[in-house]
Each structure stands twice: as structure tokens, then as C-alpha cells.
DRENDO-1510 file (C-alpha; in Angstrom, 1 decimal, always signed):
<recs>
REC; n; res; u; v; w
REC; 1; UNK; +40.9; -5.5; -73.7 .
REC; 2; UNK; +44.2; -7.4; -72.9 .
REC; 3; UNK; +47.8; -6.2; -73.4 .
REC; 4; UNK; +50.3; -4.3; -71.3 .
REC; 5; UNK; +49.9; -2.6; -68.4 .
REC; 6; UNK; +52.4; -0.6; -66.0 .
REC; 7; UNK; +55.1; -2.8; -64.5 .
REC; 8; UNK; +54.2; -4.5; -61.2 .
REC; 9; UNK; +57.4; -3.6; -59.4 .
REC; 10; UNK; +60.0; -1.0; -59.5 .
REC; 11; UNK; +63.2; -2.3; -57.2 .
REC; 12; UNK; +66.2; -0.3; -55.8 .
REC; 13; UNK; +68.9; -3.0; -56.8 .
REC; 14; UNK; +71.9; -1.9; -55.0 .
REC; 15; UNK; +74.5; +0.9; -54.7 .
REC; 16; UNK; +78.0; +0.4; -55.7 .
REC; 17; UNK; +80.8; +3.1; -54.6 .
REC; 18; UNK; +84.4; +2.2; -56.1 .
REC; 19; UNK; +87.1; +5.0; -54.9 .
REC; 20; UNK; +89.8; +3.6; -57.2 .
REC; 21; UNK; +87.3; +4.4; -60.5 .
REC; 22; UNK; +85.4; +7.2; -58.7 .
REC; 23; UNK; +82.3; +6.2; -59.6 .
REC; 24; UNK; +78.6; +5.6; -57.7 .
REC; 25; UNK; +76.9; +3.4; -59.0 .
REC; 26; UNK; +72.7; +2.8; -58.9 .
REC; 27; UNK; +71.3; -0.4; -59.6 .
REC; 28; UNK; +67.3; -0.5; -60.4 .
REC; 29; UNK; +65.0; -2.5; -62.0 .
REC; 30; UNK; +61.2; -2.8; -63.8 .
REC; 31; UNK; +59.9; -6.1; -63.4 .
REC; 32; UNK; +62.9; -7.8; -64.5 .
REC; 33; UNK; +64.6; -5.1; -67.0 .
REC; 34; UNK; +67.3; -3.9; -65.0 .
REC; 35; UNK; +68.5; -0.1; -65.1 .
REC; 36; UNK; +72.6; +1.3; -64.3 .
REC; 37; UNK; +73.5; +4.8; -63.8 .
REC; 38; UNK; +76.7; +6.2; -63.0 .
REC; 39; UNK; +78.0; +9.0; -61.3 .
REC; 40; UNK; +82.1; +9.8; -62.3 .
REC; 41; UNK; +83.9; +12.5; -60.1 .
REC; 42; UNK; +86.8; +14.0; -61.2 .
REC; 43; UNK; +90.6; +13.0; -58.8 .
REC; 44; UNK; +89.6; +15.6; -56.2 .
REC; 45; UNK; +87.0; +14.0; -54.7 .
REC; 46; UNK; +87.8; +10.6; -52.7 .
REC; 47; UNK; +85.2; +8.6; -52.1 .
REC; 48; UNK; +86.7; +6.5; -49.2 .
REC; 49; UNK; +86.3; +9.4; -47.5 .
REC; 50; UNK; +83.9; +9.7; -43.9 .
REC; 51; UNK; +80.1; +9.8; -44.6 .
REC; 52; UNK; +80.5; +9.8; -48.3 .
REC; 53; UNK; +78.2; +6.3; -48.1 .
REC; 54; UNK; +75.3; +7.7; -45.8 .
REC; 55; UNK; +75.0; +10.6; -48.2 .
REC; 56; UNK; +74.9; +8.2; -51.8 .
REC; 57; UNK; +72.1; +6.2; -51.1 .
REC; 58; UNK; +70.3; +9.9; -51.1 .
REC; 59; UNK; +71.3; +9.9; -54.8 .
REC; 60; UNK; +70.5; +6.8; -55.0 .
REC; 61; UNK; +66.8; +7.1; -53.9 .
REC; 62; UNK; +66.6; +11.0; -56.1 .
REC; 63; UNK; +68.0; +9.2; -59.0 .
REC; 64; UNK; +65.7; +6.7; -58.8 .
REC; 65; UNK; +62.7; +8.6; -59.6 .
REC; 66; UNK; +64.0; +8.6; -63.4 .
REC; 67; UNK; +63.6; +4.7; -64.0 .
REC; 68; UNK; +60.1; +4.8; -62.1 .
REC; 69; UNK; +58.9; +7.1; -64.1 .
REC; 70; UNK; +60.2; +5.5; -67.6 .
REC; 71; UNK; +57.6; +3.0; -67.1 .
REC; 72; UNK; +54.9; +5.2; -69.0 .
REC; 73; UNK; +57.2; +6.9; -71.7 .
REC; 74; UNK; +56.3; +4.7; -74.6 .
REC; 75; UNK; +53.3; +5.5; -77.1 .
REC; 76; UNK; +50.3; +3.5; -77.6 .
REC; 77; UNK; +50.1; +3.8; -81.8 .
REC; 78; UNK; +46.3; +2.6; -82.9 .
REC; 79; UNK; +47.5; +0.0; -86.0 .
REC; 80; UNK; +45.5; -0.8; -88.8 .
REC; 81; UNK; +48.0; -3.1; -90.8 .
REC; 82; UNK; +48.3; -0.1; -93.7 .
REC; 83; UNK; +51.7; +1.6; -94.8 .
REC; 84; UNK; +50.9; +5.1; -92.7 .
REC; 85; UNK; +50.7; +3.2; -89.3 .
REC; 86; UNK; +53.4; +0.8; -89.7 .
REC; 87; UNK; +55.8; +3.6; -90.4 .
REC; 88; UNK; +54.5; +5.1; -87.2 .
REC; 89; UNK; +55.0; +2.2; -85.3 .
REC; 90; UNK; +58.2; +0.9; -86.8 .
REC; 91; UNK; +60.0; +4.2; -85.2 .
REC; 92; UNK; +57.7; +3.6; -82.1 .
REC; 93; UNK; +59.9; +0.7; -81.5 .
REC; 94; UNK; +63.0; +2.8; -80.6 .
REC; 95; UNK; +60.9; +4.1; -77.8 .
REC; 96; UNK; +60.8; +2.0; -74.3 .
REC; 97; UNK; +57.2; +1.1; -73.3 .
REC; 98; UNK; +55.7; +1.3; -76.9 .
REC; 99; UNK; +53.0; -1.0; -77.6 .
REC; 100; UNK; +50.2; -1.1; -80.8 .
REC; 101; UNK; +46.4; -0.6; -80.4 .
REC; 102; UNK; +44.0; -2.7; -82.0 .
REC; 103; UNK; +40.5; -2.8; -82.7 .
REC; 104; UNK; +38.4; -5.7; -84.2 .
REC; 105; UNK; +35.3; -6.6; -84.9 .
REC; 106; UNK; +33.5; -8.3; -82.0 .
REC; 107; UNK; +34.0; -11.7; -84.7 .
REC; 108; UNK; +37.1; -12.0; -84.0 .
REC; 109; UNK; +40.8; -10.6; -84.6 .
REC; 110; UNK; +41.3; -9.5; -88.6 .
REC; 111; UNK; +43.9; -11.1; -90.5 .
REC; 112; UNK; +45.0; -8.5; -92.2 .
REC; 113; UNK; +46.0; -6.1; -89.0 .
REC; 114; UNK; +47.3; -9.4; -87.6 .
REC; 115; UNK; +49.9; -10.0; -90.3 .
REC; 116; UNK; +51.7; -6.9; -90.0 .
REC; 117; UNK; +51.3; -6.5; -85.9 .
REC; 118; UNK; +53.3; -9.9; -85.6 .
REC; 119; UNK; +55.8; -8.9; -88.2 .
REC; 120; UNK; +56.6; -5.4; -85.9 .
REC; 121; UNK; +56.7; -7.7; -83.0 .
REC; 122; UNK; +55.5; -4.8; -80.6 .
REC; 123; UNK; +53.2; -5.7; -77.6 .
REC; 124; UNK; +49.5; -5.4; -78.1 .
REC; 125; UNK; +46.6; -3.4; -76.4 .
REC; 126; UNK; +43.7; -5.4; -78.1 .
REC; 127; UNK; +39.8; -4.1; -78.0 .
REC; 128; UNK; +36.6; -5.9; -79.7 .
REC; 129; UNK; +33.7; -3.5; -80.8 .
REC; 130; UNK; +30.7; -4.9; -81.3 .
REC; 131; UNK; +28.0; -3.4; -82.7 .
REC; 132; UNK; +24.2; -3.6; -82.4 .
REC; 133; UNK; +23.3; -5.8; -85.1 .
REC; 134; UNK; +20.2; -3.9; -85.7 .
REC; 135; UNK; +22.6; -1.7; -87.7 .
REC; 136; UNK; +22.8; -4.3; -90.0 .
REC; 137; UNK; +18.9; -5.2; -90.4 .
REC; 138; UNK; +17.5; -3.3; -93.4 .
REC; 139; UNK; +15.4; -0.2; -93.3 .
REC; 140; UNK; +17.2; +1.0; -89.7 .
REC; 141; UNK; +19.8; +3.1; -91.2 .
REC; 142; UNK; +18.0; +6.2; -91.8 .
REC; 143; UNK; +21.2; +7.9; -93.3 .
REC; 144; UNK; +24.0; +6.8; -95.7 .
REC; 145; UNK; +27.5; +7.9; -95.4 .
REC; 146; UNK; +30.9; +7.8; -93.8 .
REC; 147; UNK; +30.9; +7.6; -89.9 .
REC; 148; UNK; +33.7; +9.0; -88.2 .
REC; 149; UNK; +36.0; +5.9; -87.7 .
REC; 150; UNK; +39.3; +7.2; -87.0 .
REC; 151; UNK; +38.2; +9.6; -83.8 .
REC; 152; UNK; +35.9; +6.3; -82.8 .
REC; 153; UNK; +39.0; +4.2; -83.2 .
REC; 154; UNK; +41.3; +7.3; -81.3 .
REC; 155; UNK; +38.8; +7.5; -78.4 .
REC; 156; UNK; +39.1; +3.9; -77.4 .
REC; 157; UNK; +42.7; +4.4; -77.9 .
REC; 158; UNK; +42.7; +7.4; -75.6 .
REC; 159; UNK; +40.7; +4.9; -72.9 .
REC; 160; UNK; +43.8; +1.9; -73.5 .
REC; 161; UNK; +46.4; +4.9; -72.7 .
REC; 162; UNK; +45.3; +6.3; -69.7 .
REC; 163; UNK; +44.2; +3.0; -68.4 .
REC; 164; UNK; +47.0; +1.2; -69.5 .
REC; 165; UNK; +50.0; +4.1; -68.2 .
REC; 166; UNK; +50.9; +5.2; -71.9 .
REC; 167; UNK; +51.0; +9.0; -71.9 .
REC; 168; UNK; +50.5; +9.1; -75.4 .
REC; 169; UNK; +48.8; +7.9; -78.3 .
REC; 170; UNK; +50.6; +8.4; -81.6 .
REC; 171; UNK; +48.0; +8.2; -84.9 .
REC; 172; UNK; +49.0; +8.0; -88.0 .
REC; 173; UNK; +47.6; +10.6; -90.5 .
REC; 174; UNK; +48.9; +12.2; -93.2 .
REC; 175; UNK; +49.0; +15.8; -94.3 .
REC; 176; UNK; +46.5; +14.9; -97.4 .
REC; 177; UNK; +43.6; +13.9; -95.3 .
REC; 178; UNK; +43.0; +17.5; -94.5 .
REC; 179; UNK; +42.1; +18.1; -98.0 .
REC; 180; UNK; +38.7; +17.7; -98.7 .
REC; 181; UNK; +37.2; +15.3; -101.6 .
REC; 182; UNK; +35.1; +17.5; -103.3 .
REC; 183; UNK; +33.6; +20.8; -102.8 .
REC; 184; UNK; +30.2; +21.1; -103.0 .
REC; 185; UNK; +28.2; +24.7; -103.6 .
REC; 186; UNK; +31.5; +26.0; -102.6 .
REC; 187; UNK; +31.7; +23.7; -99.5 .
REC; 188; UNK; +34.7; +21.7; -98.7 .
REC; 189; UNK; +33.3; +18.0; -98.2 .
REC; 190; UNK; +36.2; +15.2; -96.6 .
REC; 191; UNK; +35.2; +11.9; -96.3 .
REC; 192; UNK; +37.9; +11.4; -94.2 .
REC; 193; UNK; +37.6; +14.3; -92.1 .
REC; 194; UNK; +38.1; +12.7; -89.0 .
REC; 195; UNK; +41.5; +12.1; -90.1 .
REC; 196; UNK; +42.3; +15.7; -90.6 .
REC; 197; UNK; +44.1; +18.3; -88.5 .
REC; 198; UNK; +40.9; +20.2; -87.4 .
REC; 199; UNK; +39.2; +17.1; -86.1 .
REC; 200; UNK; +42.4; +16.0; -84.6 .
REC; 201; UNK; +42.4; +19.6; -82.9 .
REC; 202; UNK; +38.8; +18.9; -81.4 .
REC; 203; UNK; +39.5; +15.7; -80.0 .
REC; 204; UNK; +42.6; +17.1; -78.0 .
REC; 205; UNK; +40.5; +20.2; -76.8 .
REC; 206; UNK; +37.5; +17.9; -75.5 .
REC; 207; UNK; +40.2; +15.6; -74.0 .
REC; 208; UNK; +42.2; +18.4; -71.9 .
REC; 209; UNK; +38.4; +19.7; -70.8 .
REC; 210; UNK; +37.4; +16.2; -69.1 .
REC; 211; UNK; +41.1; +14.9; -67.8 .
REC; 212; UNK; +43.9; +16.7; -66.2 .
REC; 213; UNK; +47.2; +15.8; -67.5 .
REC; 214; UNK; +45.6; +14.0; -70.1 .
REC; 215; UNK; +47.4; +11.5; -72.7 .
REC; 216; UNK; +48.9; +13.5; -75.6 .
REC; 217; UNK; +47.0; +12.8; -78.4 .
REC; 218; UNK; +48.4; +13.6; -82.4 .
REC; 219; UNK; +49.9; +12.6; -85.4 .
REC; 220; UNK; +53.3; +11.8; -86.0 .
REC; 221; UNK; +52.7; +11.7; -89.8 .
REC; 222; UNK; +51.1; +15.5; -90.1 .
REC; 223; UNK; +53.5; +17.4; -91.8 .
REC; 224; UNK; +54.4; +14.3; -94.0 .
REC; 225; UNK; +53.0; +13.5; -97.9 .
REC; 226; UNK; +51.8; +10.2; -98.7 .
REC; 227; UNK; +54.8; +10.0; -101.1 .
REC; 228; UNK; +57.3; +10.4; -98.2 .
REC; 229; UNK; +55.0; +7.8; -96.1 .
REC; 230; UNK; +55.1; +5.4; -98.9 .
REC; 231; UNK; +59.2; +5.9; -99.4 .
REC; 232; UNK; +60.4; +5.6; -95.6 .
REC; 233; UNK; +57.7; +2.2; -95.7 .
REC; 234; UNK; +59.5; +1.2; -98.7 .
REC; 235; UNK; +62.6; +1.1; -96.5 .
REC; 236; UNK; +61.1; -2.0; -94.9 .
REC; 237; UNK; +60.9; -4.6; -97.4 .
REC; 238; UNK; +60.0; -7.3; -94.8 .
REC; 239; UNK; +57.1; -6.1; -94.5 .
REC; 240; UNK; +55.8; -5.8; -98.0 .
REC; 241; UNK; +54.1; -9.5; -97.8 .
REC; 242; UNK; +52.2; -8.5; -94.9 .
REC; 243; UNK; +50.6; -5.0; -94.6 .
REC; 244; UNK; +46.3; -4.9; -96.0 .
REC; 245; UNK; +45.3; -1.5; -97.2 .
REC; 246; UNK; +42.6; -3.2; -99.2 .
REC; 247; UNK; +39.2; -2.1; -97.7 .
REC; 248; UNK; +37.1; -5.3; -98.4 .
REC; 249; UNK; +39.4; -7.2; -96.4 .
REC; 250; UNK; +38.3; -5.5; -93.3 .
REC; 251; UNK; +34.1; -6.0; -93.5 .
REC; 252; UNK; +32.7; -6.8; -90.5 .
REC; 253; UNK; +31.3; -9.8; -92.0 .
REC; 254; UNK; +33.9; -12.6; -92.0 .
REC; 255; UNK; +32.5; -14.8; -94.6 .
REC; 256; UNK; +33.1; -11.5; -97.0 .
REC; 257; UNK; +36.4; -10.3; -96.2 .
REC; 258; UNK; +39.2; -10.8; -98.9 .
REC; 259; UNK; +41.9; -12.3; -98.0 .
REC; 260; UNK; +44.4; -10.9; -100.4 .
REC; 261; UNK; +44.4; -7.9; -101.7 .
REC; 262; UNK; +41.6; -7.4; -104.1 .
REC; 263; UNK; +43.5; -5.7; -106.7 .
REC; 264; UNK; +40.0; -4.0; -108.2 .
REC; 265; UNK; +39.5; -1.5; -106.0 .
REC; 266; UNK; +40.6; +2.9; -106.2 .
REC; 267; UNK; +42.4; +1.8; -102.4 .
REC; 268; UNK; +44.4; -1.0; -104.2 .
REC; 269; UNK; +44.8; +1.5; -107.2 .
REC; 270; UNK; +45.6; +4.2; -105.0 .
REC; 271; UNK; +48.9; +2.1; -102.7 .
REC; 272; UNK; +50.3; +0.8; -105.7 .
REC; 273; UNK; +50.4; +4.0; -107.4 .
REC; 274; UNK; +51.6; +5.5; -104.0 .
REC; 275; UNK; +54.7; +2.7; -104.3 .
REC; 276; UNK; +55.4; +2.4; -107.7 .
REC; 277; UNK; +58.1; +5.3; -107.5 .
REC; 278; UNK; +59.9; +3.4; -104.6 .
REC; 279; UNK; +59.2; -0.5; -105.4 .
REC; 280; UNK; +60.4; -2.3; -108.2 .
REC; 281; UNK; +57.4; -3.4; -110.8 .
REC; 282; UNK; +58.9; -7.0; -110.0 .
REC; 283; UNK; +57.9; -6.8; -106.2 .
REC; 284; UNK; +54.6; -4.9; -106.6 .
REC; 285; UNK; +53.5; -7.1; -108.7 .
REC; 286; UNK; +54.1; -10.2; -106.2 .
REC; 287; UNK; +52.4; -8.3; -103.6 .
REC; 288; UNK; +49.4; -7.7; -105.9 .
REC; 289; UNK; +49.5; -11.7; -106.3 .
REC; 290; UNK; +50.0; -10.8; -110.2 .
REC; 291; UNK; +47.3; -8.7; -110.7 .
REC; 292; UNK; +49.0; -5.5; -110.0 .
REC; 293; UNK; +46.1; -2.2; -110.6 .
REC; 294; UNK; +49.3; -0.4; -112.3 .
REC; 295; UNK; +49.6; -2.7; -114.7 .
REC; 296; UNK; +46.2; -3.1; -116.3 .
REC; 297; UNK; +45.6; -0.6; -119.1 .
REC; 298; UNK; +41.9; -1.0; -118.4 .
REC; 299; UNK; +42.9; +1.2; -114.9 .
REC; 300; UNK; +43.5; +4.5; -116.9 .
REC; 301; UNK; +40.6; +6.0; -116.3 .
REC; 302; UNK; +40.7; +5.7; -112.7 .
REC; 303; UNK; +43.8; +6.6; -112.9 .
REC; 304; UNK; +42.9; +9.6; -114.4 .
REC; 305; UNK; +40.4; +11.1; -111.6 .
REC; 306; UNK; +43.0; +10.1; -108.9 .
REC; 307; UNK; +45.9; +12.5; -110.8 .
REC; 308; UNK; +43.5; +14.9; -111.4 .
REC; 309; UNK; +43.4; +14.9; -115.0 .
REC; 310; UNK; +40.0; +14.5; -115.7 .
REC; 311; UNK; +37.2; +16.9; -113.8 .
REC; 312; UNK; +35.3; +13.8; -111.8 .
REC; 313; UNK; +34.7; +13.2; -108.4 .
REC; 314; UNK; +37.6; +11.5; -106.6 .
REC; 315; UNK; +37.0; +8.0; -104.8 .
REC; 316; UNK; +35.1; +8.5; -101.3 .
REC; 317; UNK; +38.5; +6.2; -100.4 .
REC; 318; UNK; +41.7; +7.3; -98.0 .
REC; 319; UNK; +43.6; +8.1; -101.4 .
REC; 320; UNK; +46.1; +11.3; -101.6 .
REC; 321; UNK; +45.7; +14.8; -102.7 .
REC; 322; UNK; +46.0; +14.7; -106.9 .
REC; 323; UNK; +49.3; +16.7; -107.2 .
REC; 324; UNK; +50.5; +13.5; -105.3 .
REC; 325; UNK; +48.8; +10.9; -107.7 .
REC; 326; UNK; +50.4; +12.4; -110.3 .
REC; 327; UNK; +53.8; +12.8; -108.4 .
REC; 328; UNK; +54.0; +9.5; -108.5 .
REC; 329; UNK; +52.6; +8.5; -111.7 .
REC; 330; UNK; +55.3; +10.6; -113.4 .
REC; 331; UNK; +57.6; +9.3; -111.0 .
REC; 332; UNK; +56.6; +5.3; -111.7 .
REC; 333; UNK; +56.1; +5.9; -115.7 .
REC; 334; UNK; +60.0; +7.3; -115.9 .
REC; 335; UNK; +61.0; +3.9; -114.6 .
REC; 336; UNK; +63.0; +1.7; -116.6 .
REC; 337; UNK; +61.1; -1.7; -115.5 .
REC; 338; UNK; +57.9; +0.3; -116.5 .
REC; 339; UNK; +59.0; +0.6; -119.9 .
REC; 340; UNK; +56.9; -2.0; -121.0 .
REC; 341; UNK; +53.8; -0.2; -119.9 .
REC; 342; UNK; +53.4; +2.3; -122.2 .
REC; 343; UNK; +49.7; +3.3; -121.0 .
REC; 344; UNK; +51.5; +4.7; -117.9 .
REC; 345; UNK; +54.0; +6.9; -120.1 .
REC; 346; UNK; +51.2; +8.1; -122.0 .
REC; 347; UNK; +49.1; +9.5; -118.8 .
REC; 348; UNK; +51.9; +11.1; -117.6 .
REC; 349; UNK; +52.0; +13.3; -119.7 .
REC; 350; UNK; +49.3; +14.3; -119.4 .
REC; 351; UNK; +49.6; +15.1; -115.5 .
REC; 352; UNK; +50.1; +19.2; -115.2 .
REC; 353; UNK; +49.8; +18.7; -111.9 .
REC; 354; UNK; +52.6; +16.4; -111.0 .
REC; 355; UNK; +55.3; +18.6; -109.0 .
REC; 356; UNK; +59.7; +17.4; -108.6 .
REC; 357; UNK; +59.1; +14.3; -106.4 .
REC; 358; UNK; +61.5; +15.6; -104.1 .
REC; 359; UNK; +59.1; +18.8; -103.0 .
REC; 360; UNK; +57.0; +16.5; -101.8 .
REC; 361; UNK; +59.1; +14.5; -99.8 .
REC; 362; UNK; +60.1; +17.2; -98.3 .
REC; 363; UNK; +58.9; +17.7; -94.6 .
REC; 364; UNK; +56.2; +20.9; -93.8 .
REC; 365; UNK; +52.9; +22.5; -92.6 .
REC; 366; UNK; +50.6; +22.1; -89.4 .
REC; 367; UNK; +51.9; +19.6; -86.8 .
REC; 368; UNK; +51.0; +19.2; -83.5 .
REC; 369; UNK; +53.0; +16.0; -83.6 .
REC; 370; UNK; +55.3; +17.9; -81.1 .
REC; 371; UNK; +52.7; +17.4; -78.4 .
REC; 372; UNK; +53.7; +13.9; -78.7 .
REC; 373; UNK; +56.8; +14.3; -76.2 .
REC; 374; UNK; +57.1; +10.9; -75.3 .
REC; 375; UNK; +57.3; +9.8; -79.1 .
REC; 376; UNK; +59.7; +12.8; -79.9 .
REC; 377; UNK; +62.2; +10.5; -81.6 .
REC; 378; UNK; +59.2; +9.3; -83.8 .
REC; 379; UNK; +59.8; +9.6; -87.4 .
</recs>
């Protein structure tokens, strides 16, 4: 694990004390980013006066304390090169001390986090995970199914924070991925449960039990929709030719990752869909490399179980909840440069579930994102 760690020194510069002005001023540094504060009196008090030195450099020393302890106020933000986390870690930057935390495989850095992590130009707090390769030797698996990833990924980022000074680690997870997939027999299953709110809660409460003050841990993106994810990432067009939400370009086998976007997949579907409302056709389709899921009549059915108009399963994939699907099917389809794509027009109206695009970009429910008081500013 490599990346940054607490500033070696903190320096009392100097102390300046101008009577004419009325000011004190405190010189201080970290490492070599140097700090000012300044004190300014009002005409009654002269500072020329007797003893008025001896007694400053107390300030100096109190005040002080302020610039030594900004050296752990930014957030560690765990990056995985999709839209949710670099619209976490684009605000990040406005914080002092932020830095990204990445995990790859133990083969190496993936291309697809690294585009996007270069293009933010934050520091990085790096970690390879390797795993037993008798995982990947047939017949030891004794059970299929998701693992949980994201609170994997979150307790390795929780290790980087405290060991690295960042008192808080800022994920990235949307209000949809407390909604479950399916219900089966009446229970709620999520395939992306350790996403959600309540596993988010769990995490923190098994955090505060073993480590006292501990890091805060939540989301900045709770109480946001995918749709208002997708439209504040929008904002950044820069980054449109880097970010990877397409799964297959993150297998732990190098010689099977994509490289580009696969463009086949209900995750490819699912971002371009989440987009099409904010992106012009024009630009999506030079991200898809021309082969844009939207465009492809042959897509409709897929489309179908992702807006909820169809009763089928939805994709065991981080997609949104289907009242957001069809948000933004409704929302691309009345488009004038997706005239031409009539197959689009024709679904939508067939979405009863699509609600006025600006409900859900409107900000609400559970957050513990204020826990996060380092990253307050975030988002």
C-alpha cells in the first residue's frame, strides 16, 4: 500500500506584529505548504505598546494548533473509475488532504480505474488484493453468488484512513442500492446489499465497537438518485472519455478484461440510459465507440425489465430502481437528437412508472452522510 501519509513536519514560521496596520500576524507551515493568519484590532489598541510581543507569540503557539491539526481533514474516497465515485471525488478535491483509494487485483493496476484517477489528479492510497487462487480451481466453490465487495473494498479503505491520518472515508452509494432486486417468498433479495444503508449502518457500528474515535465512515451520495448522480457527472465533460462502468473490464483475469466499454452488457445498458437525459446522442455515442446500447432496437427488451415494464427479474447488476429507468427513458426519448430512434419513443410510452425528472433530482431520505464532517462541503 503506497500513497499519502501525514505530513513530516509542522513549522512555526514566524510572527509578524505591525502597529501602523494593527495586525499580528502567524506564519506556519506543512511540509512545504505554508499557512497565514491574521489578527486585526480595532484603533484602541496599540501594539507598540510594553509586553504586547511576549504575550503574541502565546497566540501564536494556541493558534497554531489549527494548521496541525488540518493535516488529517481531507477524506480518503475508495474510486472505482464509475460516474457515482467520481462525482464523490471531484467535490473531495475542494477539501485539503483528500486523496482516492484504490484496490486492484494482485496482477496489476486496472486500466479502467486508472484513466479516470489521473484525469481527477488527486493523490492515491493504492492496495493489491490477491486472492487464493484455489478460488479459481474448479469444484472449490461450493456456493454461487455475489460476495460482499463494496464493505470488502470499505474495510481496507477504513485500514488506509486510520493508518494513513484521514479521518474519514467518503463511499459513493446511491439511494437505489437499498432497494432490493427481487423479492423472493415475500423476501427482499439485493445483490448489492452491501451497498445499501443497512449494511453501511453495520459497518459503522462494528467500527466504533473495536476503535475509539474511529474514521467516519458513509456515503456522500445517500440521499441522491442515480439520475441526479448521472447529471452533476454530466457537468464534467472531461471526463466522459475516461470513466469504466463496464463490468468485464474489471475480471481479475487480465487476458479477459475489455478494454472499452463492451457495449452488450445491462451495466453498459443501464449508464447510457442513466445519461441519455443529460448527454447529447452525439457524445454518447463516441463514448460507446459507436455502438451505443441506446441505440440498438434489438435492446428493447432489456430495456423493458430495467423500466419496469415487463414482470421479469431485473439484472443481478448495480443498475437503478425502475421508476428511475424509466425517468430517464422518457426523459432521453423526448430529445430532439433522439428523434431518429423511434424504438425509444415507442417504449416510453409505455413506462407508467416514469415520474417529472425533476422529483428525482431532487435531494431526500436516510443519510448519514453528515457523519462525514470532514467532507461536509462534499456534494
Amino acid at each position: 500500500m503506497s500513497g499519502p501519509a501525514r505530513a513530516s513536519t509542522f513549522a512555526y514560521r514566524r510572527l509578524e506584529i505591525d502597529p501602523g496596520a494593527r495586525t499580528v500576524t502567524c506564519h506556519y507551515s506543512l511540509d512545504d505548504e505554508p499557512f497565514v493568519e491574521v489578527a486585526t484590532f480595532d484603533e484602541a489598541v496599540d501594539l507598540a505598546a510594553p509586553g504586547v510581543e511576549a504575550v503574541a507569540v502565546l497566540y501564536l503557539l494556541l493558534a497554531g494548533l489549527s494548521y496541525y491539526k488540518a493535516d488529517a481533514a481531507g477524506p480518503l474516497v475508495p474510486f472505482g473509475g464509475g460516474i457515482d465515485s467520481i462525482v464523490t471525488a471531484s467535490a473531495a478535491r475542494r477539501q485539503r488532504g483528500a486523496a482516492l483509494f484504490v484496490v486492484s487485483p494482485g496482477a496489476g493496476p486496472l486500466e479502467a480505474i486508472e484513466r479516470s484517477a489521473r484525469a481527477l489528479g488527486l493523490p492515491v492510497v493504492r492496495c493489491g488484493r490477491t486472492l487464493d487462487p484455489g478460488l479459481r480451481r474448479a469444484g472449490t466453490t461450493r456456493f454461487d453468488g455475489h460476495v460482499p465487495v463494496t464493505a470488502i473494498v470499505s474495510s481496507l479503505a477504513l485500514i488506509a484512513a486510520v493508518a494513513t491520518g484521514h479521518d474519514a472515508v467518503a463511499m459513493s452509494n446511491e439511494r437505489s442500492a437499498s432497494s432490493p432486486t427481487l423479492v423472493v417468498d415475500g423476501q427482499p433479495v439485493n445483490h448489492q446489499w452491501s451497498k445499501s444503508l443497512a449494511c453501511e449502518d453495520r459497518l459503522r457500528a462494528a467500527l466504533d465497537e473495536r476503535l475509539e474515535p474511529s474514521p467516519a465512515y458513509a456515503s456522500a451520495l445517500r440521499d441522491r438518485s442515480e439520475l441526479w448522480v448521472a447529471a452533476e457527472f454530466a457537468r464534467h465533460d472531461e471526463l466522459l472519455d475516461t470513466f469504466m462502468s463496464c463490468n468485464r473490464a474489471f475480471r481479475q483475469d487480465p487476458s479477459t478484461r475489455a478494454p472499452t466499454w463492451c457495449g452488450e452488457c445491462d451495466k453498459c445498458l443501464f449508464t447510457d440510459l442513466v445519461l441519455s437525459p443529460f448527454v447529447t446522442r452525439e457524445r454518447l455515442e463516441g463514448v460507446f465507440g459507436g455502438r451505443e446500447p441506446l441505440g440498438d432496437p434489438a435492446r428493447v427488451p432489456d430495456l423493458e425489465v430495467l423500466c419496469g415494464v415487463v414482470d421479469h427479474p431485473r439484472p443481478f447488476e448495480c443498475v437503478g430502481d425502475a421508476d428511475e429507468c424509466a425517468t430517464a427513458l422518457v426523459a432521453a426519448a423526448s430529445r430532439p437528437d433522439r428523434a431518429a430512434q423511434p424504438h425509444l419513443a415507442a417504449l416510453a410510452s409505455r413506462c407508467p412508472g416514469a415520474k417529472p425528472l425533476d422529483e428525482l433530482l431532487a435531494v431526500g431520505g436516510p443519510t448519514h452522510s453528515s457523519l462525514l464532517d470532514a467532507a461536509r462541503d462534499l456534494v
